[in-house]
C-alpha positions as CSV (number, residue, x, y, z in Angstrom):
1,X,0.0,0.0,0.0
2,X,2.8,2.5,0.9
3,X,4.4,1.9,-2.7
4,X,1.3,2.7,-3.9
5,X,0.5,5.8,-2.3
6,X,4.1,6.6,-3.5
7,X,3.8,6.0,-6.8
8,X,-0.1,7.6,-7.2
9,X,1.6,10.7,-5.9
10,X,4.7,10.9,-7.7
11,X,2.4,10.4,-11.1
12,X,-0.1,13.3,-9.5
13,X,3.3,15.7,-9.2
14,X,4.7,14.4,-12.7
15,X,1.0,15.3,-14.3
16,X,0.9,18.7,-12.8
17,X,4.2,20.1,-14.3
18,X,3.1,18.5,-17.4
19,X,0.2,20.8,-17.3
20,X,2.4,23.5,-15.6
21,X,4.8,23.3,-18.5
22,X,1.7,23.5,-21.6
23,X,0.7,26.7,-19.7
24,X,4.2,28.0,-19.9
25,X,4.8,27.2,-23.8
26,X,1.1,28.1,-24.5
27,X,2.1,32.0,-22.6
28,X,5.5,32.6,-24.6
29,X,3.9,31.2,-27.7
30,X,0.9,33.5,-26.8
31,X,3.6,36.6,-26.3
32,X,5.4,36.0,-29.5
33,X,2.7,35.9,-31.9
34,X,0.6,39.0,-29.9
35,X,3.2,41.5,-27.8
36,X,6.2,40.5,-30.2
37,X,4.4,40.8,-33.8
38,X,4.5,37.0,-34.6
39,X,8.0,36.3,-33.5
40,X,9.0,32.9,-34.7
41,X,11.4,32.1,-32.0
42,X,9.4,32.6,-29.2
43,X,6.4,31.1,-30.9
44,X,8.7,27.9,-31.6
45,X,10.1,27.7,-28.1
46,X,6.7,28.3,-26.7
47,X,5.3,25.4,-29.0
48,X,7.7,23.0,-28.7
49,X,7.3,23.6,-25.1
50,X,3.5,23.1,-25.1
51,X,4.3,20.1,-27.2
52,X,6.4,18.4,-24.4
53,X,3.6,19.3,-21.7
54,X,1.6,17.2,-23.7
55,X,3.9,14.2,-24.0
56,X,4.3,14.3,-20.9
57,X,1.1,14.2,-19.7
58,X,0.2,11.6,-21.8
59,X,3.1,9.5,-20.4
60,X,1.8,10.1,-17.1
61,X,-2.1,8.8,-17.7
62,X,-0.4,5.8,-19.7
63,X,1.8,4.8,-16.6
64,X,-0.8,5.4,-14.4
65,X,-3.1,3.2,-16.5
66,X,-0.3,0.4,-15.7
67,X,-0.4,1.2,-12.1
68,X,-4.4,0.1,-11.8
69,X,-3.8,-2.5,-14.5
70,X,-1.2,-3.8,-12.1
71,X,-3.3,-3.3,-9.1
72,X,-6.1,-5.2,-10.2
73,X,-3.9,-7.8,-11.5
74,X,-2.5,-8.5,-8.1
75,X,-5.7,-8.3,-6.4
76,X,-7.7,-11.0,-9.5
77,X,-4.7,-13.2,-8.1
78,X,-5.1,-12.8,-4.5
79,X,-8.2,-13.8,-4.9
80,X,-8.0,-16.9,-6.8
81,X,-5.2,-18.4,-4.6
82,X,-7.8,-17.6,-1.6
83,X,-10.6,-19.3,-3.8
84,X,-7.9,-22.2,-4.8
85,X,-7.1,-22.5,-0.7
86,X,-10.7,-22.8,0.3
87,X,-12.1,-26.3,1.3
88,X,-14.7,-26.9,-2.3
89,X,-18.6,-26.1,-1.4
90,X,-21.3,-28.5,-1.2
91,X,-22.5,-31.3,0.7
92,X,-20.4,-32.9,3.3
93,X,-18.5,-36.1,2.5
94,X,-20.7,-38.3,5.0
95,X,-24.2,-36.8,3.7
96,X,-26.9,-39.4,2.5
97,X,-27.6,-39.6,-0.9
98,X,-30.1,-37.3,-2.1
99,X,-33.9,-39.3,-2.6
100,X,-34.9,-40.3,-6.4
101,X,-38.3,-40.6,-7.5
102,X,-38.7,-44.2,-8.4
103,X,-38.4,-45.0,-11.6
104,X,-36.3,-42.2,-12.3
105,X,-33.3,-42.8,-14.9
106,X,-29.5,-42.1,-13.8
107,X,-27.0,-40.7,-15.7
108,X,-23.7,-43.4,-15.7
């Protein structure tokens, strides 16, 4: 549990300056093409920057997709070797057969 708390907030603070960082290219992009009269360089360093916010966050949701994917995983498993464990259901090894209608046909 402690891992995953870790890991859950590392990809929280991972995600937020992938956001922080579109914001930031998305402002000098915004300055070069309004307050600079369409200045290419900041308007390239400002996209390529909103560009890597974006691949970033994107890696961030894919990894955290593996983190539940693994999560689940492990829990489907605990379960079944629980399930596998557990004495089988039904009726107890002494029990009297159950009644037939006379007549009745039986299966071999």
């Amino acid at each position: 549990m402690r891992s995953t708390l870790f890991t859950r907030l590392v990809l929280f603070l991972v995600a937020i300056c992938g956001w922080a960082v579109i914001f930031f290219g998305g402002w000098i992009a915004w300055r070069g093409l309004f307050l600079y009269a369409r200045d290419p360089v900041l308007m390239g360093t400002g996209g390529g920057l909103a560009i890597g916010g974006l691949l970033v966050v994107a890696l961030t949701l894919a990894a955290r997709m593996q983190v539940t994917t693994a999560e689940n995983t492990t829990a489907i498993l605990e379960r079944l070797d629980r399930l596998a464990a557990a004495p089988p259901r039904g009726r107890a090894p002494g029990a009297a057969p159950r009644p037939t209608l006379p007549g009745a046909r039986r299966d071999p």
